[in-house]
C-alpha positions as CSV (number, residue, x, y, z in Angstrom):
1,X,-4.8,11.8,-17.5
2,X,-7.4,9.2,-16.4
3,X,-6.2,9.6,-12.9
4,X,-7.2,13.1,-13.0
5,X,-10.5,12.2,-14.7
6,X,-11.3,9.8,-11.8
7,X,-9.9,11.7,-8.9
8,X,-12.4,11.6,-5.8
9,X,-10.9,13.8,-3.3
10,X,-8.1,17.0,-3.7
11,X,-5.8,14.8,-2.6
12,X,-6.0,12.4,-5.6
13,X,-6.0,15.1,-8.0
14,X,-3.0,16.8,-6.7
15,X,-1.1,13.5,-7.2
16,X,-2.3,12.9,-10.4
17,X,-1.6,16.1,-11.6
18,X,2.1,15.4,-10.1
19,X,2.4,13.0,-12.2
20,X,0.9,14.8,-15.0
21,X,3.3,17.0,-14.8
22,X,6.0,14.9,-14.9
23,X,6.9,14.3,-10.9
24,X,7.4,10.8,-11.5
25,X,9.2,10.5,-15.0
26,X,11.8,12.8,-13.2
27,X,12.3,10.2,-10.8
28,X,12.3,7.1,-13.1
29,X,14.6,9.5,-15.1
30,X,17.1,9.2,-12.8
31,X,17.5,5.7,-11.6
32,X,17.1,4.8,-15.0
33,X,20.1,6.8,-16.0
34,X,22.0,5.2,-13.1
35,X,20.9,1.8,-14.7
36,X,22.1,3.3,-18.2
37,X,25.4,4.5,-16.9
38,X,26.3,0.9,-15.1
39,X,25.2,-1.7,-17.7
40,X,26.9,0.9,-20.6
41,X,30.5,0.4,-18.4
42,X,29.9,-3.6,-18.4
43,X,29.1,-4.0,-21.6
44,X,31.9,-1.7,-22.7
45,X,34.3,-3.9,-21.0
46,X,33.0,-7.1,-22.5
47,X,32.5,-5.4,-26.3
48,X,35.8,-3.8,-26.5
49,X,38.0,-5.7,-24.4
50,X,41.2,-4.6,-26.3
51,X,40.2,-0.6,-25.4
52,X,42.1,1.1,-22.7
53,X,38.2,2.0,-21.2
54,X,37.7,3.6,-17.8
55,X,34.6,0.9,-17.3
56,X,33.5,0.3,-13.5
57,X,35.5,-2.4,-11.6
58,X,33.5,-5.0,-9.6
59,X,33.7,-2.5,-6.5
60,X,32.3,0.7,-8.2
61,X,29.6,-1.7,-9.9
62,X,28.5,-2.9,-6.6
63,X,28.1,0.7,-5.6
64,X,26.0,1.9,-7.8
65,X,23.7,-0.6,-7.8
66,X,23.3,-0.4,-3.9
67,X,22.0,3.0,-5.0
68,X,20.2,2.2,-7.7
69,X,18.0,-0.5,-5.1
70,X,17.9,2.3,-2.5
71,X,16.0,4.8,-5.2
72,X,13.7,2.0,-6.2
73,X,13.1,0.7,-2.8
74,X,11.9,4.6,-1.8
75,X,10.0,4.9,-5.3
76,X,8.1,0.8,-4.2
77,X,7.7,2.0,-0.9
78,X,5.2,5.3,-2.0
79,X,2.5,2.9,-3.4
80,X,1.2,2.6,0.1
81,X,0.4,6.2,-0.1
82,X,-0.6,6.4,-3.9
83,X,-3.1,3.5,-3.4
84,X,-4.5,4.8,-0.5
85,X,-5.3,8.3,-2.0
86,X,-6.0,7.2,-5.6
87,X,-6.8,3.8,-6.0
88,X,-8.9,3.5,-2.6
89,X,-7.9,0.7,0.2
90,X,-10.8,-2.5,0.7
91,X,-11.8,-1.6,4.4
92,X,-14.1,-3.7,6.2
93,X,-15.8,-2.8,9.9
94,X,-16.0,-5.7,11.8
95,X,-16.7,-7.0,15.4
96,X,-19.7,-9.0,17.6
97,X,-23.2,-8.0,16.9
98,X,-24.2,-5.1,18.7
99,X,-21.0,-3.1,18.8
100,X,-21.6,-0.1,16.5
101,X,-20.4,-1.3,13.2
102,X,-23.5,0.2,11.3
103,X,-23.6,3.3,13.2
104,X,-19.7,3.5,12.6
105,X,-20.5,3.5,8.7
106,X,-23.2,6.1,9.0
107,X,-20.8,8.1,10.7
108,X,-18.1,7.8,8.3
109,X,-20.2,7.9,5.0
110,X,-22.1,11.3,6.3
111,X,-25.5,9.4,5.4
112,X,-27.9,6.4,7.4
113,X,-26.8,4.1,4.6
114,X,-27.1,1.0,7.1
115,X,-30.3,0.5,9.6
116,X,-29.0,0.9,13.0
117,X,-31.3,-1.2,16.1
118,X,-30.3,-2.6,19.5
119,X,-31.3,-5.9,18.3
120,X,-28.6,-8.1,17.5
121,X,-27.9,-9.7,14.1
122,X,-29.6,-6.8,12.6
123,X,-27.1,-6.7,9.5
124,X,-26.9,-9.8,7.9
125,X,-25.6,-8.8,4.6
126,X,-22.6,-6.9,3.5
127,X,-23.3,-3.1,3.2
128,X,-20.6,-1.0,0.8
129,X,-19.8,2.7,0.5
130,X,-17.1,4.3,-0.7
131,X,-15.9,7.1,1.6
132,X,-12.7,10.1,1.7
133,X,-11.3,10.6,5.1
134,X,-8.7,13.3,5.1
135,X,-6.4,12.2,2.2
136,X,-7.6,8.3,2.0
137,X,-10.5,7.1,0.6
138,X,-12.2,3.4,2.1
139,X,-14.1,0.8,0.0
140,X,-15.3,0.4,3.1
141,X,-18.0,-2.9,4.1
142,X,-20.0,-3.0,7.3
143,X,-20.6,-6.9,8.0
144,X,-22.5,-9.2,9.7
145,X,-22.0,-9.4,13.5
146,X,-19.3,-12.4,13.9
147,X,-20.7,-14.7,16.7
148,X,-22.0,-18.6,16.2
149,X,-25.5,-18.4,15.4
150,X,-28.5,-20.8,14.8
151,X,-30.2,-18.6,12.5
152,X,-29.3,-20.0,8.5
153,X,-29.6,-16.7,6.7
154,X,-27.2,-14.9,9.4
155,X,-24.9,-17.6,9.3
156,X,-24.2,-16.7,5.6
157,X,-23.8,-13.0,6.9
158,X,-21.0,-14.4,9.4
159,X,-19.7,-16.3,6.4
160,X,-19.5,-13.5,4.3
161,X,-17.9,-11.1,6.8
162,X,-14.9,-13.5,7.4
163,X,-14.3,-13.5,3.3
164,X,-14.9,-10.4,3.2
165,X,-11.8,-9.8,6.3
166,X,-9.6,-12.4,3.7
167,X,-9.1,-9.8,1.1
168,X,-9.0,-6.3,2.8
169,X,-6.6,-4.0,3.4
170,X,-7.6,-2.6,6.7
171,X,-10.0,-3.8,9.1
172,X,-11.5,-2.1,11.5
173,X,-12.2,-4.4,14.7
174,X,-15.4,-2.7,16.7
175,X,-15.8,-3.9,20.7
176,X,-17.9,-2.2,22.8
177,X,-16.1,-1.1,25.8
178,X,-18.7,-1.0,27.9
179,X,-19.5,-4.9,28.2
180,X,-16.9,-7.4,29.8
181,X,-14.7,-9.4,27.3
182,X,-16.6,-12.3,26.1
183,X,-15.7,-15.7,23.6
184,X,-17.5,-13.3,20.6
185,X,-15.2,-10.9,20.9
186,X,-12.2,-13.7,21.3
187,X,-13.7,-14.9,17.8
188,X,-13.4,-11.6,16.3
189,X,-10.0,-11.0,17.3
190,X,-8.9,-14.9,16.0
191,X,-10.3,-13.3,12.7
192,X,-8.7,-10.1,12.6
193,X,-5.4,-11.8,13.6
194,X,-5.6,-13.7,10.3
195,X,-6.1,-10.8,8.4
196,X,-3.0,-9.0,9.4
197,X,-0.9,-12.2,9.0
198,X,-2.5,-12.1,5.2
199,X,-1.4,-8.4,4.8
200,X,-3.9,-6.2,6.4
201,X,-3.6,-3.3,8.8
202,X,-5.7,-4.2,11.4
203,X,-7.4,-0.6,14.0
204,X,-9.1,-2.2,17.3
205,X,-11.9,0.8,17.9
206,X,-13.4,0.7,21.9
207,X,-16.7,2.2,20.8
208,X,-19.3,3.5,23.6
209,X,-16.2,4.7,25.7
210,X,-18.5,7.3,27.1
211,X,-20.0,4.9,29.4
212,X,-18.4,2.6,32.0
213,X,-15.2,0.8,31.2
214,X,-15.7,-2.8,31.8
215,X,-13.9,-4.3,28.8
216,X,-10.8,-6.2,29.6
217,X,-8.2,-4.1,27.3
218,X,-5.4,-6.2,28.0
219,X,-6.8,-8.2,25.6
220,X,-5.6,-6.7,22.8
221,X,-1.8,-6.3,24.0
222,X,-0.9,-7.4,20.7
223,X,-2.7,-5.0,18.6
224,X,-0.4,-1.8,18.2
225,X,-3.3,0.4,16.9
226,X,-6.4,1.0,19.4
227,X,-8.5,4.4,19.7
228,X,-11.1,4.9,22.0
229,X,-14.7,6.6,20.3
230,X,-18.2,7.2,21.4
231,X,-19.8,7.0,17.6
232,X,-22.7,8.7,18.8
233,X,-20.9,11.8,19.8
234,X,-18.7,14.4,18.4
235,X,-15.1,13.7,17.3
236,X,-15.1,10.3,16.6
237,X,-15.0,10.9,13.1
238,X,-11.6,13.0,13.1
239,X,-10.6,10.5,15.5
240,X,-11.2,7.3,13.1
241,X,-9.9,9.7,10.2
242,X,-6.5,10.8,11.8
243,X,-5.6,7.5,12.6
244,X,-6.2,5.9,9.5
245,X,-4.2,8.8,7.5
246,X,-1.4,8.4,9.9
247,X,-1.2,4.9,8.4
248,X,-1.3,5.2,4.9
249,X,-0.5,8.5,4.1
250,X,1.8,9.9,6.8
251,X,3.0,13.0,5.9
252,X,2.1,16.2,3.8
253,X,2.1,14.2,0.4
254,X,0.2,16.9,-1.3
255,X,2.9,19.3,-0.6
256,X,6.1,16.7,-0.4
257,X,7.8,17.2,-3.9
258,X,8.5,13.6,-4.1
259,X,7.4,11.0,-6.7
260,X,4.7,8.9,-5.9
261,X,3.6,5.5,-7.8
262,X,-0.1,5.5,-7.9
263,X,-1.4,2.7,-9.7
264,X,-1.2,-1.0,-9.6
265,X,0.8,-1.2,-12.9
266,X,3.7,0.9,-11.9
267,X,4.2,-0.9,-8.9
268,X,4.2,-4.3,-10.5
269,X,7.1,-2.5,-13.2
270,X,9.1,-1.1,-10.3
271,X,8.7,-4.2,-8.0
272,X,10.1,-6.2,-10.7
273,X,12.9,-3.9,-11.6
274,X,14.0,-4.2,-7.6
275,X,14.0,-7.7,-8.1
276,X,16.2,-7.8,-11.1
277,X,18.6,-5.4,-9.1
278,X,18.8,-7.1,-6.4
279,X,19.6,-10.1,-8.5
280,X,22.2,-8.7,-10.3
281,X,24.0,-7.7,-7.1
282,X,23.9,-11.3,-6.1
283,X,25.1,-12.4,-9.6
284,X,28.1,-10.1,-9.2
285,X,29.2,-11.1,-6.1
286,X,29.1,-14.6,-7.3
287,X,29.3,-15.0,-11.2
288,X,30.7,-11.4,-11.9
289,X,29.8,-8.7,-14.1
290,X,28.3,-10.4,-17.0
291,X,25.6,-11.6,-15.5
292,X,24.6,-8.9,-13.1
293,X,24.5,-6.7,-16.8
294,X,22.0,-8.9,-17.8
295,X,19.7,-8.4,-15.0
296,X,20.3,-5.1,-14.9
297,X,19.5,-4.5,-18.4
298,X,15.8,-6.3,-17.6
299,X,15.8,-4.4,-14.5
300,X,16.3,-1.2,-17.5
301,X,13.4,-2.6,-19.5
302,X,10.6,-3.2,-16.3
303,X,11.6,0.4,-15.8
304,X,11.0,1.7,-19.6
305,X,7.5,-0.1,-19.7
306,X,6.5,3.0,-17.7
307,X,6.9,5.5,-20.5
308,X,8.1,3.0,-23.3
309,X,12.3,3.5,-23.7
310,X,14.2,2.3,-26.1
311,X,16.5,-0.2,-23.5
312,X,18.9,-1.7,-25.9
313,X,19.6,1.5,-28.4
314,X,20.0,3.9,-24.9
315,X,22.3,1.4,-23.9
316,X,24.1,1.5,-27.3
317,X,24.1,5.3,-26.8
318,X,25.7,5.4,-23.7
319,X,28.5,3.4,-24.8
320,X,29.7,5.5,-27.4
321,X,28.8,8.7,-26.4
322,X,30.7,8.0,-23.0
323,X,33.6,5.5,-24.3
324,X,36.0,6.4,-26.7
325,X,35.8,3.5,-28.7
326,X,36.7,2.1,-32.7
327,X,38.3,5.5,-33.3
């Protein structure tokens, strides 16, 4: 419900009323059913050892919980998506002074929230807007142009833009393409290269490619994502926009009928569920069934913190309403 409250674009409200609907319990439904229907069989075999029970052997075990980490692998995997539509992604426009950064921002929040001169250094602050491009929305920064400076106050600017590169999501890297390489731009790209080794998605934008090419592109062979924009003229927008979407959204997820984990909390619950399954696939193939039960069975209870189960009666359940047992 609250994620319908606090949707900001039709995108985020069609997920959220997904999951209103029940899109995503479906899903949990299932692979916790799976989980049910494998730790019921183990325990079966351990409670009632003198029972001629048809309980999983080590091989159909093994099975089903390669499936059971498949379905939760594609279910962990979706967050990227969710997040970016519904929670928002930290975004923060970077680059040397004098690139288009501000008039970047302007363009993308639809407003002149950020003074835009030819003289360099001109922000020295960080600058924040929330924006919605196609299906994403940004908690996007514009900072400070990264160069060495003498000037104290834009020092702290420079400062602030690196920490603010340390905790984003996806940065986009501004050069202006019509002015040969130079060491500021070299600085920029030493800073953008240790954002994506921390996590984030890093979009190298040639601004002003309306005028002569003299940047050296080769410079950026290892950047996989690079578009070429004039932010001053038409397009560059859709441009920006289509790229990031293709990033974090892909496909039609309004449309797709699968589930979609849209907030930090089911993530951490399914995360940890992958991680007890994956453990218990290592416990069988070297301790045996016991064991792997167990971490199943906590793999059953990250799982039931989504819509609070019952993990030890469902599993009491299962055994005796699929088991023929004490009769």
């Amino acid at each position: 419900v609250i994620g319908v409250i606090d949707a900001k674009s039709r995108a985020a409200l069609c997920l959220s009323r997904k999951n209103l609907d029940g899109t995503l319990s479906k899903q949990t439904e299932k692979i916790y059913k799976k989980l049910v229907g494998v730790v019921g069989s183990v325990y079966a075999g351990i409670d009632f050892p003198d029972e001629d029970l048809e309980t999983l052997d080590g091989e159909g075990m093994a099975s089903g919980i390669e499936e059971i980490i498949a379905d939760l692998k594609k279910l962990r995997d979706s967050y990227k998506a969710g997040h970016a539509v519904c929670e928002g992604i930290p975004a923060v426009i970077c680059g040397k002074p004098n690139t288009g950064k501000s008039t970047i921002l302007n363009l993308l929040c639809g407003s002149e929230r950020a003074i835009v001169t030819d003289i360099a250094g001109t922000t020295r602050d960080i600058i924040s807007e929330s924006v919605v491009l196609g299906d994403v929305t940004l908690h996007l920064s514009d900072t400070a142009g990264i160069r060495e400076t003498a000037d104290a106050i834009e020092r702290i600017g420079v400062s602030r833009s690196k920490s603010e590169l340390e905790k984003c999501e996806l940065a986009l890297a501004v050069f202006d393409s019509s002015v040969p390489y130079d060491s500021e731009d070299a600085a920029v790209l030493d800073a953008v290269r240790s954002a994506r080794e921390s996590g984030a998605c890093v979009v190298c934008i040639l601004n002003k490619s309306d005028l002569d090419g003299r940047f050296d592109e080769t410079k950026l062979k290892d950047f996989e994502h690079i578009i070429r924009i004039s932010a001053t003229s038409g397009g560059a927008k859709d441009t920006i926009s289509e790229k990031i979407n293709s990033l974090f959204v892909g496909g039609d997820i309004i449309n797709s009928s699968d589930a979609v984990i849209t907030n930090a909390r089911q993530y951490a619950s399914v995360c940890r569920a992958l991680d007890f399954c994956i453990s218990a696939r290592a416990a069988l193939e070297n301790f045996g069934t016991d064991i792997a039960g167990s971490e199943l069975e906590r793999a059953m209870s990250e799982l039931s913190e989504l819509d609070g189960r019952e993990v030890g009666i469902d599993v009491v359940n299962e055994i005796f309403g699929k088991f023929c047992v004490g009769k």
